[in-house]
mmCIF file of the N, C-alpha and C atoms, coordinates in Angstrom:
data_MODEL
# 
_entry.id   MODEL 
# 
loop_
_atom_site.group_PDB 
_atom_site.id 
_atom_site.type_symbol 
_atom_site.label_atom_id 
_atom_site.label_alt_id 
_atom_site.label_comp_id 
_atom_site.label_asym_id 
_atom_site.label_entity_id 
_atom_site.label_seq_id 
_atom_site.pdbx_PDB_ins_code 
_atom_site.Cartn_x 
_atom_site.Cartn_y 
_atom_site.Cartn_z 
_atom_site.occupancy 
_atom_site.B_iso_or_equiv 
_atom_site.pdbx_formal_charge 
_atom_site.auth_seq_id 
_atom_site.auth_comp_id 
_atom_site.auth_asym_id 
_atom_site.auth_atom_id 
_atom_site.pdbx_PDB_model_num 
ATOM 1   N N  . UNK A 1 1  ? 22.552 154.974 133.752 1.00 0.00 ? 1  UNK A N  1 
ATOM 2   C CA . UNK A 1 1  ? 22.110 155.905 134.789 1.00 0.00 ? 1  UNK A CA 1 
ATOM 3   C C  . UNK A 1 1  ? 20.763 156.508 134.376 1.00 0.00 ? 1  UNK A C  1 
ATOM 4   N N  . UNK A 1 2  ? 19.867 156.220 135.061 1.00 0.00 ? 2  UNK A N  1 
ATOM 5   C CA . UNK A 1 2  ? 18.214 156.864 134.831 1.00 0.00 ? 2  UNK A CA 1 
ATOM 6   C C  . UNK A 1 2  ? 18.602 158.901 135.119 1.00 0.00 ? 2  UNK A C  1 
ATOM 7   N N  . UNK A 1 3  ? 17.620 158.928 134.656 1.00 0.00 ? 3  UNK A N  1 
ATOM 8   C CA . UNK A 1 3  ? 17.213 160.379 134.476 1.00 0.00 ? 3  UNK A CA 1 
ATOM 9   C C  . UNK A 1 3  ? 17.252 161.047 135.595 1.00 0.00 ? 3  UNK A C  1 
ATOM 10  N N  . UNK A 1 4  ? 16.539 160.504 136.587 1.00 0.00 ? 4  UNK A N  1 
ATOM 11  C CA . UNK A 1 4  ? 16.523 161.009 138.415 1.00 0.00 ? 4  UNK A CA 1 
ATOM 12  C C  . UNK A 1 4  ? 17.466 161.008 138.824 1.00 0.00 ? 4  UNK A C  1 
ATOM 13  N N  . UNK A 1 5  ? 18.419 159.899 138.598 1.00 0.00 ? 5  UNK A N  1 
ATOM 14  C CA . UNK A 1 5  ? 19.667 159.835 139.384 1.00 0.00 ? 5  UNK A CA 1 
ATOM 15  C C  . UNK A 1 5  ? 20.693 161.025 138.983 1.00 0.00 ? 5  UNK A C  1 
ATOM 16  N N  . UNK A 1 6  ? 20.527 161.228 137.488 1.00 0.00 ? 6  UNK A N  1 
ATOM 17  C CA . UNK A 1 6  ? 21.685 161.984 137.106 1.00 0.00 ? 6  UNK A CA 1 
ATOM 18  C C  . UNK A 1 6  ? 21.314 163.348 137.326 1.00 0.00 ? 6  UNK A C  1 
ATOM 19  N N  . UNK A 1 7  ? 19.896 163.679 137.777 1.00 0.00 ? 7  UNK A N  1 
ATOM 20  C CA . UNK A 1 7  ? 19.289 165.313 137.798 1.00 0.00 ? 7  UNK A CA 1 
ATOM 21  C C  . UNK A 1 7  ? 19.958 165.193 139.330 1.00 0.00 ? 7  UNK A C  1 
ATOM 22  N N  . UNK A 1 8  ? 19.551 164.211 140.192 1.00 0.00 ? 8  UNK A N  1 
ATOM 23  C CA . UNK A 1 8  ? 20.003 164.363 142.056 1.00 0.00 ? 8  UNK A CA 1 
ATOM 24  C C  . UNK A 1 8  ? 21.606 164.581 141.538 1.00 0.00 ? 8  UNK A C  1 
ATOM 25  N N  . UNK A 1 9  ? 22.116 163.890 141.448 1.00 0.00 ? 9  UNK A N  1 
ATOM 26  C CA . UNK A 1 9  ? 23.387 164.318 140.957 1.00 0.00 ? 9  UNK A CA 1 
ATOM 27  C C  . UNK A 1 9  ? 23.891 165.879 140.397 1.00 0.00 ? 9  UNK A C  1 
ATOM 28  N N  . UNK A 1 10 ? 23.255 166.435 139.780 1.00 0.00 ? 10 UNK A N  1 
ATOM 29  C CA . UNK A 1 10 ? 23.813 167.335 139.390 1.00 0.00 ? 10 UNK A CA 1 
ATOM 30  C C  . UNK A 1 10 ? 23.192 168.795 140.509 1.00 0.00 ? 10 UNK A C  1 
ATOM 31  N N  . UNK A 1 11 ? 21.778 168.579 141.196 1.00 0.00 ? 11 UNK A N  1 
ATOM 32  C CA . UNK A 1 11 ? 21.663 169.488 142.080 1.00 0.00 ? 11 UNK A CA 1 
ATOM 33  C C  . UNK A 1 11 ? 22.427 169.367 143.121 1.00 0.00 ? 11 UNK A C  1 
ATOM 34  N N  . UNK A 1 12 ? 23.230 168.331 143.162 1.00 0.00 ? 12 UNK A N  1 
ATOM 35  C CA . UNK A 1 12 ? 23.760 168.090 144.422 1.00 0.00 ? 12 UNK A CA 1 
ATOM 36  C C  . UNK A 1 12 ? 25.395 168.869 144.471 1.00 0.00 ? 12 UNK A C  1 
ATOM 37  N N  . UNK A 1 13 ? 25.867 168.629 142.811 1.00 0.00 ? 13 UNK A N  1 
ATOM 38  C CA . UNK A 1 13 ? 27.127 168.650 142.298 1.00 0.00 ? 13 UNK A CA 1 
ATOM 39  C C  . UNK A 1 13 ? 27.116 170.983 142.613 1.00 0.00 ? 13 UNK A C  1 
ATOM 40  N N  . UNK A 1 14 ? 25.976 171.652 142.041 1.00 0.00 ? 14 UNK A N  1 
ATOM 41  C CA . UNK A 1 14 ? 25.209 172.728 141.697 1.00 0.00 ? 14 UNK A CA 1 
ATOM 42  C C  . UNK A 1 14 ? 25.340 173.480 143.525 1.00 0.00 ? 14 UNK A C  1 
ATOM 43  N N  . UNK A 1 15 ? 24.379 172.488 144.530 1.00 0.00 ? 15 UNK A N  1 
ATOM 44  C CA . UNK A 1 15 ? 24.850 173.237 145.656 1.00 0.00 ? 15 UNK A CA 1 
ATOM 45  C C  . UNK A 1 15 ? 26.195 173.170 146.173 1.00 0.00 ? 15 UNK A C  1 
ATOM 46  N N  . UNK A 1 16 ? 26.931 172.285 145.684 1.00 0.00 ? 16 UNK A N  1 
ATOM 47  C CA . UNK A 1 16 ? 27.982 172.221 146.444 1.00 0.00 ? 16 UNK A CA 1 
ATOM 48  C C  . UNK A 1 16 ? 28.925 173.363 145.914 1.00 0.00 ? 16 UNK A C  1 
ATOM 49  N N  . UNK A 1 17 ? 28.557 173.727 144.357 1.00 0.00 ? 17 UNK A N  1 
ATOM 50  C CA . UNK A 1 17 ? 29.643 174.699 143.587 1.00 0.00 ? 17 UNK A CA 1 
ATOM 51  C C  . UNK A 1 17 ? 28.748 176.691 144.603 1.00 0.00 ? 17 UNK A C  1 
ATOM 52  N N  . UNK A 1 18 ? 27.630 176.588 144.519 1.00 0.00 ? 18 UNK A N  1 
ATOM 53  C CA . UNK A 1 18 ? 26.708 177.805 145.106 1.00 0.00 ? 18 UNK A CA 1 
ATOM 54  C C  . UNK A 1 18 ? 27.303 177.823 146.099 1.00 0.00 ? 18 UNK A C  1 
ATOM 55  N N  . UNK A 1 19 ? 27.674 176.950 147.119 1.00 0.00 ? 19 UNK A N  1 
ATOM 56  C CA . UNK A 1 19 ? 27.396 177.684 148.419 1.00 0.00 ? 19 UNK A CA 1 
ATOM 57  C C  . UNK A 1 19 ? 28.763 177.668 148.687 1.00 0.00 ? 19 UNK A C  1 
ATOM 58  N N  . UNK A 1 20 ? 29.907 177.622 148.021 1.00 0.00 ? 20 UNK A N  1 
ATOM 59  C CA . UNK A 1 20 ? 31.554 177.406 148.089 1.00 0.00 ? 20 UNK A CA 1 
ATOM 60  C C  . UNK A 1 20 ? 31.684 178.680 147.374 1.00 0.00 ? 20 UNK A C  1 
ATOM 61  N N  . UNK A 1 21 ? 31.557 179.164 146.341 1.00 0.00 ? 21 UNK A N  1 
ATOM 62  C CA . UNK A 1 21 ? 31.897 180.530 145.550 1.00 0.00 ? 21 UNK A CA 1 
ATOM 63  C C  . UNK A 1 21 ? 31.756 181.931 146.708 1.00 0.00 ? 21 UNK A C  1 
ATOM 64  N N  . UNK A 1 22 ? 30.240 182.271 147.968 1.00 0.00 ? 22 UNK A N  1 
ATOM 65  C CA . UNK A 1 22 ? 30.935 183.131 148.240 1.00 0.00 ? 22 UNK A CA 1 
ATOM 66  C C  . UNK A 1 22 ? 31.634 183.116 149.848 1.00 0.00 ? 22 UNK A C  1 
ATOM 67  N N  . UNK A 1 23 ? 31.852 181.686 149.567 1.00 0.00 ? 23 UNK A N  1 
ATOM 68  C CA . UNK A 1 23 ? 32.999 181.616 150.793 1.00 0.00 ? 23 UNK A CA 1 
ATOM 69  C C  . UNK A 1 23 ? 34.473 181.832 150.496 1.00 0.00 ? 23 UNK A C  1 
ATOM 70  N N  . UNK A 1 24 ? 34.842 181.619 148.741 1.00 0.00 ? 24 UNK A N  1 
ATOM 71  C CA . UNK A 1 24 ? 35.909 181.955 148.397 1.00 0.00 ? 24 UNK A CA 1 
ATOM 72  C C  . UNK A 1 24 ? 35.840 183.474 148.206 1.00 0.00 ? 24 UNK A C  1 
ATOM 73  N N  . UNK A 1 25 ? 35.147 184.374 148.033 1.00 0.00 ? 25 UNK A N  1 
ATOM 74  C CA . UNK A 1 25 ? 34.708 185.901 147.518 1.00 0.00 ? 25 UNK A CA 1 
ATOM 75  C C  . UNK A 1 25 ? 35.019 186.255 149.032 1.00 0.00 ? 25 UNK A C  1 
ATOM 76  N N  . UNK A 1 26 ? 34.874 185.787 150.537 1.00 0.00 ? 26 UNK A N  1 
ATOM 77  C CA . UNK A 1 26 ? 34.760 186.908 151.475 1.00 0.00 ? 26 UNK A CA 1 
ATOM 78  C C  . UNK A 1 26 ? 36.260 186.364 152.108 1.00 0.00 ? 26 UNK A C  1 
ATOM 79  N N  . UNK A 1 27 ? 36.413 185.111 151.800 1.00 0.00 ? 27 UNK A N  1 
ATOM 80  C CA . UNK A 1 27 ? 37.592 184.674 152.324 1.00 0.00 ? 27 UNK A CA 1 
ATOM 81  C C  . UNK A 1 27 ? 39.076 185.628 152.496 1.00 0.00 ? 27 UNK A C  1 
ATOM 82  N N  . UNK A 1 28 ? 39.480 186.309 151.718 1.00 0.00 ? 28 UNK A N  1 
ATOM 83  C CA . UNK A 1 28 ? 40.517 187.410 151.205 1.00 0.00 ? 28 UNK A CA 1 
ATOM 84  C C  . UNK A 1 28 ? 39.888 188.135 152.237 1.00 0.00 ? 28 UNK A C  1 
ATOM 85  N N  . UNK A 1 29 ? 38.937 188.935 152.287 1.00 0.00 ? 29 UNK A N  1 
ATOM 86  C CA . UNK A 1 29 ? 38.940 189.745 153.062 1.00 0.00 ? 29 UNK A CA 1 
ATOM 87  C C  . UNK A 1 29 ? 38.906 190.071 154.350 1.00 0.00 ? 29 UNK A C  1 
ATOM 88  N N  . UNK A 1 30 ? 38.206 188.701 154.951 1.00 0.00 ? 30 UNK A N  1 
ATOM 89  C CA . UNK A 1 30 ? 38.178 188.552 156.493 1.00 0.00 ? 30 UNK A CA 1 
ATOM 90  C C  . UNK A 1 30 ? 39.997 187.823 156.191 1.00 0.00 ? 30 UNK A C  1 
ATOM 91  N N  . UNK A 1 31 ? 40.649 187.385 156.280 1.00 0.00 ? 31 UNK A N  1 
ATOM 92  C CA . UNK A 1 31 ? 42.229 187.128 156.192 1.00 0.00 ? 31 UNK A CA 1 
ATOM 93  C C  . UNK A 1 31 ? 42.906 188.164 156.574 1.00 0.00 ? 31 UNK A C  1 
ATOM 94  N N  . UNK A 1 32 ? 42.943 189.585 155.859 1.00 0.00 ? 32 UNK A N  1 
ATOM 95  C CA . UNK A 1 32 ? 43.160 190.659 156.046 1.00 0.00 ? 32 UNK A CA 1 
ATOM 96  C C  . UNK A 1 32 ? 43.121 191.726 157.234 1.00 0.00 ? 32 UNK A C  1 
ATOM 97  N N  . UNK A 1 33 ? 41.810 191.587 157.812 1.00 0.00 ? 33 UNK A N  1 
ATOM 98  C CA . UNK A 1 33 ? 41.299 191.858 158.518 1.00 0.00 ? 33 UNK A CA 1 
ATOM 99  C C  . UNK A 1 33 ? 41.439 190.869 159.813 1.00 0.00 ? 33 UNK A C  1 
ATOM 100 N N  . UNK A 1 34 ? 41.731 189.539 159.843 1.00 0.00 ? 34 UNK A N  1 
ATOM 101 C CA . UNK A 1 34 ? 42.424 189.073 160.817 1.00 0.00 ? 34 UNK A CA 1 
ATOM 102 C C  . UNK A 1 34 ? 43.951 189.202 161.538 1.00 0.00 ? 34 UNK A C  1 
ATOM 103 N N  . UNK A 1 35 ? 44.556 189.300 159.996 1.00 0.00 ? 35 UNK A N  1 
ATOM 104 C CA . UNK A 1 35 ? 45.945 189.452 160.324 1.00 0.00 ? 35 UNK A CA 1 
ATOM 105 C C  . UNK A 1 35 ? 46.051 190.818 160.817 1.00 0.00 ? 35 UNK A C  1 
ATOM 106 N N  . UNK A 1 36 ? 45.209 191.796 160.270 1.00 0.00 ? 36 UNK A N  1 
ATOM 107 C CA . UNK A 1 36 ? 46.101 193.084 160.781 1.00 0.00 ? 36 UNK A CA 1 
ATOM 108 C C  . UNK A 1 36 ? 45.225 193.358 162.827 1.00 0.00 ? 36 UNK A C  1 
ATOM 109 N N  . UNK A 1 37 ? 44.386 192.596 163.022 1.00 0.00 ? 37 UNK A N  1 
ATOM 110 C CA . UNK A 1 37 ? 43.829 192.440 164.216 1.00 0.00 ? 37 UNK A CA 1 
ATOM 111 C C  . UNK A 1 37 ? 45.231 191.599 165.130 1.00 0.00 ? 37 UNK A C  1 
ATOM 112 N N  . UNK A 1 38 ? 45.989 190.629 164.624 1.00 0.00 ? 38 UNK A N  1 
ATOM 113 C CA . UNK A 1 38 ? 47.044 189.888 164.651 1.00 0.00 ? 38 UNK A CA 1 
ATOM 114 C C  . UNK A 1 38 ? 48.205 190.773 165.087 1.00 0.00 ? 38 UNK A C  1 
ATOM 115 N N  . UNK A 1 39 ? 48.034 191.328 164.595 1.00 0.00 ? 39 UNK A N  1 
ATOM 116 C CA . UNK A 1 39 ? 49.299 192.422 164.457 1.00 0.00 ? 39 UNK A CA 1 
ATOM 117 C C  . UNK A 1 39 ? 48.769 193.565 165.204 1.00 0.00 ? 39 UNK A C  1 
ATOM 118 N N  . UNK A 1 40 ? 48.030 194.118 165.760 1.00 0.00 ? 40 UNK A N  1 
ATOM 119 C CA . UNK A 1 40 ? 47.919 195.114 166.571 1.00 0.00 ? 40 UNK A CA 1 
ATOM 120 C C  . UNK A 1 40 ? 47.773 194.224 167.946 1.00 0.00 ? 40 UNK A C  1 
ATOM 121 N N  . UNK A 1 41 ? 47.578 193.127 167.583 1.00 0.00 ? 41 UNK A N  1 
ATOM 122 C CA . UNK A 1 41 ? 47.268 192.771 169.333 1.00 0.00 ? 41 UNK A CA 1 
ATOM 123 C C  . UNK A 1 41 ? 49.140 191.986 169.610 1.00 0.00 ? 41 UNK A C  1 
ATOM 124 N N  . UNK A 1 42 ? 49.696 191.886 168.657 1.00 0.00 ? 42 UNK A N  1 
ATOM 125 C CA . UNK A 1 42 ? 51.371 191.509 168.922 1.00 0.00 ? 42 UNK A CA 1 
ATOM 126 C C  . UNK A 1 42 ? 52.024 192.912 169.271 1.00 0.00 ? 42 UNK A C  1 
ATOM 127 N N  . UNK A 1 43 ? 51.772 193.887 168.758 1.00 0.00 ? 43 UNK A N  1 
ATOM 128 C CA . UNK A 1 43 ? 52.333 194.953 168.757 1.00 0.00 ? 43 UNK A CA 1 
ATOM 129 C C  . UNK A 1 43 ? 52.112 195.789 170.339 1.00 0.00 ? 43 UNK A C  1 
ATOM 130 N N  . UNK A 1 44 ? 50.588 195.593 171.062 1.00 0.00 ? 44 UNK A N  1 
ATOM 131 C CA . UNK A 1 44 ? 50.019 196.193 172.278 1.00 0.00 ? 44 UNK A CA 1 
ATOM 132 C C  . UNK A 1 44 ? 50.899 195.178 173.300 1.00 0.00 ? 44 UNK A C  1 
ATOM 133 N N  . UNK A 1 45 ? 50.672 193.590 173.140 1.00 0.00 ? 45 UNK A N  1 
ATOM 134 C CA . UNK A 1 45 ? 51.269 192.844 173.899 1.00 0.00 ? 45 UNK A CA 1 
ATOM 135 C C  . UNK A 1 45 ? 52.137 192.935 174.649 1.00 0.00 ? 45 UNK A C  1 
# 
């Protein structure tokens, strides 16, 4: 494996880990905030 290939490789490997971390960080909280939206609109129903 040449040098280029394995650098594309690893920026590629790099955005994929960046732009997944703070989708796991807000994930919990919009969940939360859905369900209890969930639950007031079962409860008005």
């Amino acid at each position: 494996m040449t040098e280029i290939s394995l650098s594309a490789e690893l920026v590629k490997y790099c955005t994929i880990v960046v732009s997944t971390i703070p989708i796991m960080l807000v994930y919990p909280f919009l969940t939360k905030y859905f369900e209890k939206g969930v639950m007031i609109g079962a409860i008005k129903g």
